[in-house]
Structures are given as structure tokens and as C-alpha cells.
Rosetta silent file (secondary structure, phi, psi, omega in degrees, C-alpha in Angstrom):
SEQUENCE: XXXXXXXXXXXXXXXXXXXXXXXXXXXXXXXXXXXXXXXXXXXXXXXXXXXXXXXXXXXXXXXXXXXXXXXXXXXXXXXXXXXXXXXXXXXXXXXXXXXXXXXXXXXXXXXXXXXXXXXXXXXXXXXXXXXXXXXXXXXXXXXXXXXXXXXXXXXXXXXXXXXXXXXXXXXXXXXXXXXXXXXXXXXXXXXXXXXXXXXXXXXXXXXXXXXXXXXXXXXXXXXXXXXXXXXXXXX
SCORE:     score description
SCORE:     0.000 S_00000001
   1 L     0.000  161.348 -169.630   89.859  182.779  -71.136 S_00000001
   2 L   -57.759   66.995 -157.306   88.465  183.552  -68.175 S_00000001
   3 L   -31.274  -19.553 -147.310   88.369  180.123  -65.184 S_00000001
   4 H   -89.396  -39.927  168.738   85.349  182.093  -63.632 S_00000001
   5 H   -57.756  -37.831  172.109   83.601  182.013  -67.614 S_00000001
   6 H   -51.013  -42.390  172.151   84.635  178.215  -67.984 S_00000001
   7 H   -56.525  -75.668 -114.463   82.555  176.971  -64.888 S_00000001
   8 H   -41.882  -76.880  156.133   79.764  178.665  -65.924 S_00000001
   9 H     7.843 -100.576 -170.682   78.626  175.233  -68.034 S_00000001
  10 H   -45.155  -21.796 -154.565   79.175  172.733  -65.793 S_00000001
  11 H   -98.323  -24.953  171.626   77.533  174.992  -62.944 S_00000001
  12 H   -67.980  -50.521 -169.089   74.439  175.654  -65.005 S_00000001
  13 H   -83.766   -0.014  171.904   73.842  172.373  -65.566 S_00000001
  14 H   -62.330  -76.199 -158.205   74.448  171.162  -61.903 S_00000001
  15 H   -57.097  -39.064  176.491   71.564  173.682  -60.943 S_00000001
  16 H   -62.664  -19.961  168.772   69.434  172.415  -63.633 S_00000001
  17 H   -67.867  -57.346  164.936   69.524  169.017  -62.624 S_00000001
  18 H   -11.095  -59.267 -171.885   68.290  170.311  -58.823 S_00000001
  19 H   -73.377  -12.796 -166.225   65.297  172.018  -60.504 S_00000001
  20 H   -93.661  -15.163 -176.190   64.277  169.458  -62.264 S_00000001
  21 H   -79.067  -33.753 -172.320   64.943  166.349  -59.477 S_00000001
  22 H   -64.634  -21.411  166.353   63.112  168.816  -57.124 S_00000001
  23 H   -88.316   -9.829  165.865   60.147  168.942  -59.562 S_00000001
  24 H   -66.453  -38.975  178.944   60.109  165.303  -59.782 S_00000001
  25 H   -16.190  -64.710  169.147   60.275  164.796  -56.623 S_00000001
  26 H   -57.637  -48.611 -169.135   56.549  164.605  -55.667 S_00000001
  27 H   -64.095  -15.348 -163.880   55.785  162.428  -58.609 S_00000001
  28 H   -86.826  -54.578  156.427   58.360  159.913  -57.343 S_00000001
  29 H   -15.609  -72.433 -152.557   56.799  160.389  -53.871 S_00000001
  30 H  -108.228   16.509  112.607   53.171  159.542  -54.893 S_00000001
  31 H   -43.096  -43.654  162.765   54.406  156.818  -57.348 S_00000001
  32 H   -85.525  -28.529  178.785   55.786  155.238  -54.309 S_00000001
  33 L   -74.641  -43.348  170.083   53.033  155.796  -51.711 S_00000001
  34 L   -18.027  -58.292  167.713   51.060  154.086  -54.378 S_00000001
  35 L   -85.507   20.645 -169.695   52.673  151.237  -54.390 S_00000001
  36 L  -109.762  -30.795 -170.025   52.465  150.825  -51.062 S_00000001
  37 L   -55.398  145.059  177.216   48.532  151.402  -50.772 S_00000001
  38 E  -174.507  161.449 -168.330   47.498  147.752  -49.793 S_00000001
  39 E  -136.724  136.872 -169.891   44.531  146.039  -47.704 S_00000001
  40 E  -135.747  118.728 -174.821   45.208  143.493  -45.643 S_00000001
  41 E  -109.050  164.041  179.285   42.731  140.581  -45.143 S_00000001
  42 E  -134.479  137.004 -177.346   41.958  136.802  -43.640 S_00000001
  43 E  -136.414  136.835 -167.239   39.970  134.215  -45.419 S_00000001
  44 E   -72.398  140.626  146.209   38.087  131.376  -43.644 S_00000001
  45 E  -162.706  140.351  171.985   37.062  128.132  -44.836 S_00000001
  46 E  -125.079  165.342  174.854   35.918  125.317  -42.340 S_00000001
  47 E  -146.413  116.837  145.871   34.912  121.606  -43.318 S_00000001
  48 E   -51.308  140.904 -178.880   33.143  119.040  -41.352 S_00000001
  49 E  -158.656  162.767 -176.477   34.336  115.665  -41.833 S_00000001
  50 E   -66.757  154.304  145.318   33.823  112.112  -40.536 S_00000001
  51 L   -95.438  144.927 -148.673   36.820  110.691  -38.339 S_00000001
  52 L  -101.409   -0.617  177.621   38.844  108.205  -39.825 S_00000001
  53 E  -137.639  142.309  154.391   40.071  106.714  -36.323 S_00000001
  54 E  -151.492  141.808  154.365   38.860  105.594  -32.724 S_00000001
  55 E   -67.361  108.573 -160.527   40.230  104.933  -29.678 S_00000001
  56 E  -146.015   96.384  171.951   38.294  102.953  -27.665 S_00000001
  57 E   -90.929  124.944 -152.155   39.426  101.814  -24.160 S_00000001
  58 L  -122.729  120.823 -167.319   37.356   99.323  -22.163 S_00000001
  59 E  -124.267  117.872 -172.984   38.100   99.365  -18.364 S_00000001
  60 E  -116.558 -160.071  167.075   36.164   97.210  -15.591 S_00000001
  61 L  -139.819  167.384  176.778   37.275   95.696  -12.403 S_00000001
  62 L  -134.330  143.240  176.441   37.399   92.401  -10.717 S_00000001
  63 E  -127.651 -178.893  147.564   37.327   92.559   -6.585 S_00000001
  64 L   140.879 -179.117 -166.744   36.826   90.028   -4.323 S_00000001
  65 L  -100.055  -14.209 -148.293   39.539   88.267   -1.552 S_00000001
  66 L  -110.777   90.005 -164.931   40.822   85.271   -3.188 S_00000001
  67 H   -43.263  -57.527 -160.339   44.390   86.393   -5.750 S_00000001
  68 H   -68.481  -37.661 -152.822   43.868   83.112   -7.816 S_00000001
  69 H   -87.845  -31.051  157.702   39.971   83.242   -8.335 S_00000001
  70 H   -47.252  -36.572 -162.400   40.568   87.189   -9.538 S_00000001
  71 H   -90.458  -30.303  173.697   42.651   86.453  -11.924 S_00000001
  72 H   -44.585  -53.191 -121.915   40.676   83.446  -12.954 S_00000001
  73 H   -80.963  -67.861  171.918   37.980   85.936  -13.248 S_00000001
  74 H   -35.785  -41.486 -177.601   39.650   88.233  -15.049 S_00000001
  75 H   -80.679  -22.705  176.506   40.478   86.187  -17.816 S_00000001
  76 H   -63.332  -37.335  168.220   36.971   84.599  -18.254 S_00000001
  77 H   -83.974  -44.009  179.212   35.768   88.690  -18.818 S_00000001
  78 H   -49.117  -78.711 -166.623   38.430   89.272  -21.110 S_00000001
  79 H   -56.433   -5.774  168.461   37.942   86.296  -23.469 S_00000001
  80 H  -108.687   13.891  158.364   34.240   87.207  -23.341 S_00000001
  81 H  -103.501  -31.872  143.975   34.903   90.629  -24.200 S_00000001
  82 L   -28.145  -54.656  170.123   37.373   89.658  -27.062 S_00000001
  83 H   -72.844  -66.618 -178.055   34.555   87.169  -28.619 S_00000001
  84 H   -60.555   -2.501  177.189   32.287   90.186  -28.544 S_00000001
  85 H   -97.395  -41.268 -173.471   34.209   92.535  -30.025 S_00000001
  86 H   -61.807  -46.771  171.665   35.596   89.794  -32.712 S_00000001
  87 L   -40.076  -52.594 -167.852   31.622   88.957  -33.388 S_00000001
  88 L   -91.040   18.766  177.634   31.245   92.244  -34.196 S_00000001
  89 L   114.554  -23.076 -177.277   33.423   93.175  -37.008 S_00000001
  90 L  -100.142  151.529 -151.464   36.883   93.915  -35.227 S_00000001
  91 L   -95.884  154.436 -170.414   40.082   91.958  -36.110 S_00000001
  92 H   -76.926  -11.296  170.539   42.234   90.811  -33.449 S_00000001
  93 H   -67.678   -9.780 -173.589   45.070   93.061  -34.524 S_00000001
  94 H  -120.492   24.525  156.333   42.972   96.621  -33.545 S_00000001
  95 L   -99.469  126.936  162.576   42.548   94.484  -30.200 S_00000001
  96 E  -103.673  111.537 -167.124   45.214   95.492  -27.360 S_00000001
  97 E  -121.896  105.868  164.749   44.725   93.715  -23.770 S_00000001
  98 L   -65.698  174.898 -179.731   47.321   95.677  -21.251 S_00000001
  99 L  -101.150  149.236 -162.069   48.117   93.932  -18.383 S_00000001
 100 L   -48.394  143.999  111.827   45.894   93.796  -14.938 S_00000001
 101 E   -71.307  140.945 -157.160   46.712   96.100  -12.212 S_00000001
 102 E  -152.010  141.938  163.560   45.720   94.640   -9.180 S_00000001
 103 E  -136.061  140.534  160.922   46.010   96.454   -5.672 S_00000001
 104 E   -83.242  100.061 -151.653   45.794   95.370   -2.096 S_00000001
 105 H   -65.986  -73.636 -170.083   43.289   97.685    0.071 S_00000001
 106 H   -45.832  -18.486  152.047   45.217   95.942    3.212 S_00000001
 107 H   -55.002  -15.106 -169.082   48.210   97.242    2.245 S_00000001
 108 L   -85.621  126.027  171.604   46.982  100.426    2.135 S_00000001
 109 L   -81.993  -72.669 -136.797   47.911  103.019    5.250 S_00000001
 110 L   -84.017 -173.945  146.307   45.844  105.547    3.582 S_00000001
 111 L    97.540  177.867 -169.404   42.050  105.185    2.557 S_00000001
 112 L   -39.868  157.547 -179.087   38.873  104.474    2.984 S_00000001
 113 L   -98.059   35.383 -179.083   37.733  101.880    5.814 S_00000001
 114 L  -111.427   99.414 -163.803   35.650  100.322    3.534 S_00000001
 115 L  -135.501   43.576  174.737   37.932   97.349    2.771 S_00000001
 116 L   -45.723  -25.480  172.853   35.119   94.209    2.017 S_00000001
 117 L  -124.924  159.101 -178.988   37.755   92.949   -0.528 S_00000001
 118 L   -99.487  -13.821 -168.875   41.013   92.900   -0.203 S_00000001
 119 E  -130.491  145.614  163.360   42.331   93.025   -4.071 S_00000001
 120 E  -110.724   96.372  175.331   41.038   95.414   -6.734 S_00000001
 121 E   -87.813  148.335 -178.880   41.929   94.166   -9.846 S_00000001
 122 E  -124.629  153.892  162.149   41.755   97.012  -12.607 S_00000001
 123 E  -152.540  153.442 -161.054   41.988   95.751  -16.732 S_00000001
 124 L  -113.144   20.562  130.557   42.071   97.516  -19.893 S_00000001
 125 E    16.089   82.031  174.435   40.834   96.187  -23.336 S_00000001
 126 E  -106.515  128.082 -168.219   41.475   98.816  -26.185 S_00000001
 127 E  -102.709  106.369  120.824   40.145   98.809  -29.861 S_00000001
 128 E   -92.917  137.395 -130.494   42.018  100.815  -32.350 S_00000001
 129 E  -167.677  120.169  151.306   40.488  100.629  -35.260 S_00000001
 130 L   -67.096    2.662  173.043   39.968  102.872  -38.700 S_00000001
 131 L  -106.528   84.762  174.871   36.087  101.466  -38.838 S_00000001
 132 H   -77.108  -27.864  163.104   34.874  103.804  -36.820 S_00000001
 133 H   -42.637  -37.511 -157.036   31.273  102.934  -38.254 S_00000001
 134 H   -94.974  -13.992 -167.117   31.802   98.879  -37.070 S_00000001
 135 H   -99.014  -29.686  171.461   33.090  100.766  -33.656 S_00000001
 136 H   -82.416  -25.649 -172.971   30.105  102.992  -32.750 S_00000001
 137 H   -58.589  -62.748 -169.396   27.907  100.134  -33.932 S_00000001
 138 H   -60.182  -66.793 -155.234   29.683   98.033  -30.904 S_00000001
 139 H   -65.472  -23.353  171.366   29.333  100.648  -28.404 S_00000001
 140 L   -90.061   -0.943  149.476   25.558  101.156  -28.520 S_00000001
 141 L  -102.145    9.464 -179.941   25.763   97.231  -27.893 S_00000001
 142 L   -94.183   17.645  159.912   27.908   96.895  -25.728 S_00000001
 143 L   -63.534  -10.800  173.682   25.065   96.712  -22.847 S_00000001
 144 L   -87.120   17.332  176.346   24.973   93.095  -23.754 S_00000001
 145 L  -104.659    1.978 -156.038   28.122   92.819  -21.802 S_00000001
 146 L   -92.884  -24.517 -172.288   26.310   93.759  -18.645 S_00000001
 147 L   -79.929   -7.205 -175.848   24.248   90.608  -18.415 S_00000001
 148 L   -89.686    6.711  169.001   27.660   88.536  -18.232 S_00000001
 149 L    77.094   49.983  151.584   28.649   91.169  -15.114 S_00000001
 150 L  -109.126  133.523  159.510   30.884   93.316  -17.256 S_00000001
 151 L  -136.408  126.868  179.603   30.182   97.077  -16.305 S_00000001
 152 L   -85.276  117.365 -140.862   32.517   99.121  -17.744 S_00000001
 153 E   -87.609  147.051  178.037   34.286  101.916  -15.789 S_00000001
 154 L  -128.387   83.263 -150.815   34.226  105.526  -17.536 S_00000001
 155 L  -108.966  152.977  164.276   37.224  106.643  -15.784 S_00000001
 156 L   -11.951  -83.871  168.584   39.148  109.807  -16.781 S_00000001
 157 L   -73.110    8.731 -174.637   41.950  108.362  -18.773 S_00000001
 158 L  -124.345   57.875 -168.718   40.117  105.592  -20.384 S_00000001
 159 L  -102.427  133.955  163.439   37.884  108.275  -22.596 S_00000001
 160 L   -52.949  148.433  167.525   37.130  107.408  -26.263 S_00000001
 161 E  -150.759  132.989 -157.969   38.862  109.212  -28.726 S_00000001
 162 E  -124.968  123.164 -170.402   37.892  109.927  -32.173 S_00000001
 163 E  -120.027  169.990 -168.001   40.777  111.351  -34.708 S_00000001
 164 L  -135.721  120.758 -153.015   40.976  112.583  -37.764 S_00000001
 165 L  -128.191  -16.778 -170.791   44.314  111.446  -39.617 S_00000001
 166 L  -120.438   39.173  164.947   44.002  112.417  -43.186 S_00000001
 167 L   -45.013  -62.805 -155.196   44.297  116.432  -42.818 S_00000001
 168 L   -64.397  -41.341  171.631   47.246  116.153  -45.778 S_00000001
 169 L   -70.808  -20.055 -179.193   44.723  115.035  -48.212 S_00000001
 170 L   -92.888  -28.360 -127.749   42.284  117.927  -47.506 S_00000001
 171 H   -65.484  -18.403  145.060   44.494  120.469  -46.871 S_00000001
 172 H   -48.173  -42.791 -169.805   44.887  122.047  -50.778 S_00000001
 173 H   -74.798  -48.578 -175.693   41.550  122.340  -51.348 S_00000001
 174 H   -49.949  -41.314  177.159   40.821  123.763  -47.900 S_00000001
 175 H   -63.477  -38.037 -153.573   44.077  126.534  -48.630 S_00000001
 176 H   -79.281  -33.293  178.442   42.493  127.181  -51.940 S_00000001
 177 H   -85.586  -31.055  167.201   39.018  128.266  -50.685 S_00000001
 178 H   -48.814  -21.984 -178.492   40.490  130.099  -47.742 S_00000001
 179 L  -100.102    9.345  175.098   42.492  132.315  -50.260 S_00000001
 180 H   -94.652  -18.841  179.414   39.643  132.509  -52.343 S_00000001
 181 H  -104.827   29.580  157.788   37.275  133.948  -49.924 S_00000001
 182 H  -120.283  -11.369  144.614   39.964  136.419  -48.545 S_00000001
 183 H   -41.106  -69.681  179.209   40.211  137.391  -52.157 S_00000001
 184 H   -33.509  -48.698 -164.696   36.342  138.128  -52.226 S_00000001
 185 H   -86.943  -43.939  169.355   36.229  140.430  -49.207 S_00000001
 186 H   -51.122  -10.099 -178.902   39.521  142.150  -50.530 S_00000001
 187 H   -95.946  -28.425 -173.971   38.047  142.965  -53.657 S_00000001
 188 H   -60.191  -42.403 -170.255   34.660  144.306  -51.812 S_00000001
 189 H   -51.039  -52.979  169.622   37.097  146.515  -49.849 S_00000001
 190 H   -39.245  -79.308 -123.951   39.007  147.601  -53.164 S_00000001
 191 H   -78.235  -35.450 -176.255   35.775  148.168  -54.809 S_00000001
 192 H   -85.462  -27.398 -172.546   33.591  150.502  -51.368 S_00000001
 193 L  -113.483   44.714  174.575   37.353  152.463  -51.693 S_00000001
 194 L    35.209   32.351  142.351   37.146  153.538  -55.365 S_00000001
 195 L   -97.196  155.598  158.698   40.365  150.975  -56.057 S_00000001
 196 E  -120.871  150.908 -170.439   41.468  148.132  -57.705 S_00000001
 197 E   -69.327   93.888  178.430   43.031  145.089  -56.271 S_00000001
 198 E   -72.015 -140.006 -175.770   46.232  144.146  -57.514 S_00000001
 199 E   -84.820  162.994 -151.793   48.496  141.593  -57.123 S_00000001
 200 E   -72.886  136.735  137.033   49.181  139.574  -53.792 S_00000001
 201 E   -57.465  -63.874 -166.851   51.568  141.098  -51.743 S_00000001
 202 E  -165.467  141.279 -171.500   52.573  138.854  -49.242 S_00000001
 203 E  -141.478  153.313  177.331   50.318  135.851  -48.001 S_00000001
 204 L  -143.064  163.177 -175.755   50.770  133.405  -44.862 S_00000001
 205 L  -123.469  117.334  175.621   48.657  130.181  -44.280 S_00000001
 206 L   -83.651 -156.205 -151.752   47.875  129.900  -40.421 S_00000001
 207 L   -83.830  141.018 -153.692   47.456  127.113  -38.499 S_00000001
 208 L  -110.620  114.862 -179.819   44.974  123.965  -39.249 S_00000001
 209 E  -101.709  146.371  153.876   42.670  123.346  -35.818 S_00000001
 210 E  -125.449  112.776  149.718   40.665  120.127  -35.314 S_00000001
 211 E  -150.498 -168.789 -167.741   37.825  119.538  -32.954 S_00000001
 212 E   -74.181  136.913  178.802   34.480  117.881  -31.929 S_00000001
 213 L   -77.491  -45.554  151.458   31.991  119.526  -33.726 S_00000001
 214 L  -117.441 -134.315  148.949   29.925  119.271  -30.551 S_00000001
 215 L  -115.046  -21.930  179.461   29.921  117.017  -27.347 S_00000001
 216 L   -92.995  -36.329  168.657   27.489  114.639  -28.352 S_00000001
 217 L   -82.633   25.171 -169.708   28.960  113.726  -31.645 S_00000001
 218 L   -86.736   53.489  139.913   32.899  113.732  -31.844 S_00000001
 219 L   -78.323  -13.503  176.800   32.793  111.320  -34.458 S_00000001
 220 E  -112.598  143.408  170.911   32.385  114.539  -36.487 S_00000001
 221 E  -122.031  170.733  176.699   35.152  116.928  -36.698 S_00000001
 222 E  -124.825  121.943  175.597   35.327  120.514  -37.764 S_00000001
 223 E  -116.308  132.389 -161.377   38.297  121.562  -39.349 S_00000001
 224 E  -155.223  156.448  174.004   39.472  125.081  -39.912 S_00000001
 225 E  -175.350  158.919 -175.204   42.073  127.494  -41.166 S_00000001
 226 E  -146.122  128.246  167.490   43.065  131.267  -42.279 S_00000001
 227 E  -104.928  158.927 -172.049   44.929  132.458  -44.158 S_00000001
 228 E  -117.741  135.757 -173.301   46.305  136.190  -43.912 S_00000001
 229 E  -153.495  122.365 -178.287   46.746  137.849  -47.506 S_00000001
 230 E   -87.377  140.094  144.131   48.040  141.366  -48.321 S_00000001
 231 E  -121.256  144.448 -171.132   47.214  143.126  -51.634 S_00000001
 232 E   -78.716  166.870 -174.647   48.387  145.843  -53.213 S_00000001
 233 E  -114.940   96.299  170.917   45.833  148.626  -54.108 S_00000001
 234 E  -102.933 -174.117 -175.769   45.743  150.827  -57.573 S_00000001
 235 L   -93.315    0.000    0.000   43.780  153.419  -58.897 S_00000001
């Protein structure tokens, strides 16, 4: 028989596979763009909350010309700042007393020429403390330090600070409504584009921010996070 008759077979069915992957083709095509259609959304959820910590640094001075009678001095505000603090609910263990800095203005090349004392003593008192209620209490009283000639310095680095330590404990529920409200708007999206929302693509949880809810209160914090969450789209 003929080699040139023998092909014929095999050579038919060669082309016939062609026509038929080339009519497939498209459907394979727009099976695949399909599964590709997806919307890609972020869903919010903030929570106020109390803070569970404070900082609370209390910084005066003692001046005056005499080394020994400063230091006397100093300790005489201290131990009456100690009792008031103790009075009021805090344990001597959330009490910290750093040690004095004391400078000599005559010693000084640079500064002002105002040098009626010669020593500056600076001290430090700090409450950390989880009762931040028994801590705010003390601070709207602590003008009853003023008649014993404590006035407390509000110096840069000696700023209260109010924390919020127990993030780990919110932080499921808080994930759960952020992916539930980026569900919600993904389904609105689905739903204004004649689709329906399938299953989750691909999801990320960003980043958990804490701050003062305002300036006059940051005893309150506001705590927030987004998550970013892809879904697929079907007909």
C-alpha cells in the first residue's frame, strides 16, 4: 500500500484536534477571565476603649543657696508627696522616686544673669499604675500639694501618659467585624454589577493604630484597623 494513503489517518486526526482546540479556545478564554473577575475592598472597624495604664511623672524643684538645706528640703517634699499619693489609693510598688539632679548656676559660663540661687535642684516622683480611675482621681487633687509649696513643673518629658496594653484580647473580635463590613460593601458592589460574590480570594489584616481620642481626654483611646479583602466575582 501506498505510505502517502497510510498517513492519511493519523494526519486527519492531527487536523481535527486543531479545529476543535481552536473552537474551544474562546470558551477556555472566558472560563478563565471569569475566574479572574474579582473586587477588591477594605473593611473598617474602630473601638473606643478605656486605658488600662498611666504614666504619671511628678517633677518640681527645690532652689535656694545652701547644698545641705536643699536636699533637706527635698526630702521633706518627697515624703509628703509619697503620703499623698499612698492616702490616695496607690501602693508603694507603682511609686518610683529617681534621683535629684541638682545644678550649680555659678558654674555655669553660659546663661542667664539671673543667678539669686546658686543650686537648682530638679526631682521626679512617678506613679505607674493600672488604676487609672484611683490616678485621675489624684490628679484633680493634687492642688492640695500646693499649700505645702509643691508646684509641679509640666515640663516636656515629664508628660502623662495613658496606654492601652490589652490590644491581644480585642483584637479577634475587632478582625472579625472589619472582615465583616468589607464583606458588606463587597457584596453591594457584586450586587449594583449584576454579580455574585464568591469566595475570598486573598485577604491581608493591616496594621492596629492607637490614639487619644481627643486632647482633652487621652484616658480614652480609639483603636482601629483594615483589613484589605479580594473576592472573586461570578455570574
Amino acid at each position: 500500500m501506498d505510505n502517502r494513503f497510510s498517513k492519511c489517518p493519523s494526519g486527519f486526526y492531527i487536523m481535527l484536534g486543531l479545529v476543535v482546540l481552536a473552537v474551544m479556545m474562546p470558551v477556555s478564554v472566558n472560563v478563565f477571565k471569569s475566574s479572574e473577575r474579582t473586587v477588591a475592598v477594605k473593611g473598617l472597624c474602630e473601638m473606643e476603649i478605656q486605658a488600662d495604664k498611666v504614666i504619671w511623672p511628678l517633677s518640681f524643684k527645690v532652689v535656694g543657696n545652701d547644698i545641705t538645706q536643699i536636699y533637706a528640703e527635698n526630702a521633706g517634699k518627697c515624703r509628703e508627696i509619697e503620703s499623698f499619693l499612698k492616702a490616695g489609693g496607690i501602693s508603694e510598688a507603682e511609686i518610683t522616686t529617681a534621683l535629684p539632679k541638682i545644678s550649680d548656676k555659678f558654674a555655669q559660663e553660659y546663661g542667664s544673669n539671673d543667678r539669686t540661687f546658686r543650686y537648682v535642684l530638679t526631682q521626679v516622683i512617678t506613679v505607674c499604675s493600672t488604676n487609672v480611675p484611683t490616678v485621675l482621681e489624684l490628679m484633680q487633687r493634687q492642688s492640695a500639694l500646693i499649700a505645702k509649696d509643691i508646684v509641679f513643673q509640666s515640663d516636656w518629658d515629664c508628660q502623662t501618659r495613658f496606654l492601652f496594653e490589652g490590644l491581644n484580647e480585642i483584637k479577634p473580635q475587632m478582625i472579625e467585624e472589619a472582615t465583616r463590613n468589607a464583606r458588606e460593601v463587597a457584596q453591594k458592589f457584586a450586587k449594583d454589577s449584576g454579580s455574585r460574590l464568591g469566595k475570598i480570594k486573598n485577604a491581608t489584616q493591616g496594621t492596629f493604630s492607637i490614639e487619644d481620642r481627643d486632647v482633652s481626654t487621652p484616658e480614652v483611646k480609639k483603636v482601629r484597623v483594615v483589613t484589605n479583602v479580594t473576592y472573586y466575582l461570578t455570574r
